[in-house]
C-alpha positions as CSV (number, residue, x, y, z in Angstrom):
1,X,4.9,-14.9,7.7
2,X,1.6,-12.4,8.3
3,X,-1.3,-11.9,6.1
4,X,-1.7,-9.5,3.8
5,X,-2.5,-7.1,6.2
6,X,1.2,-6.8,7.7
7,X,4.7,-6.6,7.1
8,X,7.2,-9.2,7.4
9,X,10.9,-7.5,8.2
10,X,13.9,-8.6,10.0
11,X,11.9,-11.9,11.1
12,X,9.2,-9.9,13.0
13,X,6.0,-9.2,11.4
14,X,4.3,-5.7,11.9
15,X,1.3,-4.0,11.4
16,X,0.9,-2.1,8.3
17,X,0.1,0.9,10.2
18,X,3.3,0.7,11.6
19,X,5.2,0.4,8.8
20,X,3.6,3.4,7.4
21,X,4.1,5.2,10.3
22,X,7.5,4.6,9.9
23,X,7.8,5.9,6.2
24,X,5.6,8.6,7.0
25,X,8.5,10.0,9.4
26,X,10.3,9.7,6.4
27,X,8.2,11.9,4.1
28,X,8.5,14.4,7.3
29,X,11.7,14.6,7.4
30,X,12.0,15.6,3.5
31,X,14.0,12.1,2.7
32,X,11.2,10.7,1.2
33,X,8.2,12.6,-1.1
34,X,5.7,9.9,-1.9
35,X,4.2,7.0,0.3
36,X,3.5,3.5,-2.0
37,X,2.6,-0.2,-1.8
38,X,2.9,-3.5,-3.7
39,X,1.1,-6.2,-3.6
40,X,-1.2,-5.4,-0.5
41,X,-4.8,-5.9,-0.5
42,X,-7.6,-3.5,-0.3
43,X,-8.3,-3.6,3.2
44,X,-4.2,-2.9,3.3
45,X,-4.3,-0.5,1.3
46,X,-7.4,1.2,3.3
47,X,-5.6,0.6,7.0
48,X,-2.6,2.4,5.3
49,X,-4.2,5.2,4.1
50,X,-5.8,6.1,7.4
51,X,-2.3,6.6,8.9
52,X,-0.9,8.6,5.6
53,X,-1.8,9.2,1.8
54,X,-0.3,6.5,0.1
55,X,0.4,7.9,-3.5
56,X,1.2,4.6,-5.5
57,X,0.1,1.3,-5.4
58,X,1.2,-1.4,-7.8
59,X,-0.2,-5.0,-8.3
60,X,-0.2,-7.8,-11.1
61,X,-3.0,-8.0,-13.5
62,X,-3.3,-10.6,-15.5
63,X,-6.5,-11.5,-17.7
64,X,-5.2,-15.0,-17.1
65,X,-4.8,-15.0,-13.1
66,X,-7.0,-12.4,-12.4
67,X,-8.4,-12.3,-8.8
68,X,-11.6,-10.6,-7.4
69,X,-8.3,-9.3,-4.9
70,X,-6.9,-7.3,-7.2
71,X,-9.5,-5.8,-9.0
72,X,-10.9,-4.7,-5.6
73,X,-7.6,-3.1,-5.0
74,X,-7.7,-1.0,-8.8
75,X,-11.6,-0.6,-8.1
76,X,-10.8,1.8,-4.7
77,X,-8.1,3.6,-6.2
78,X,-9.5,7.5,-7.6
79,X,-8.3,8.0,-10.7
80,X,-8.4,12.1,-10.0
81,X,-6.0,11.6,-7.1
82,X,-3.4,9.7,-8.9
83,X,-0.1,11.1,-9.8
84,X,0.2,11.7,-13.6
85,X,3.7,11.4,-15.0
């Protein structure tokens, strides 16, 4: 399987700029409205937002298990651009 920094699908691992690309055809063609991640790490997260606006990101935190990972992932995130439901 890939790092972090790629997708694993159908066997064959990809860019995340691809897959992105991908689901950004998506949101073009009005089947999809918002772009979002799991699990991805912050450079992930940074590679996919050059290619599109990714909207929602989710990832475990733990007290317990917490990893300098994550909170770099919740530290890039701007809390005025985020989607308020």
């Amino acid at each position: 399987m890939g790092s972090s920094s790629e997708g694993f699908f159908d066997g064959f691992v990809r860019p995340i700029e691809d897959t992105v690309t991908a689901m950004a055809e998506l949101v073009k063609e009005g089947k999809v409205k918002y772009l979002g991640l799991s699990e991805c790490s912050a450079t992930t997260l940074r590679r996919a937002y050059k290619v599109h606006p990714i909207t929602a990101v989710q990832v475990e935190y733990r007290q317990v298990h917490e990893t300098g990972q994550t909170l770099e992932v919740i530290g890039i995130i701007d809390p005025d651009s985020l989607l308020q439901y």
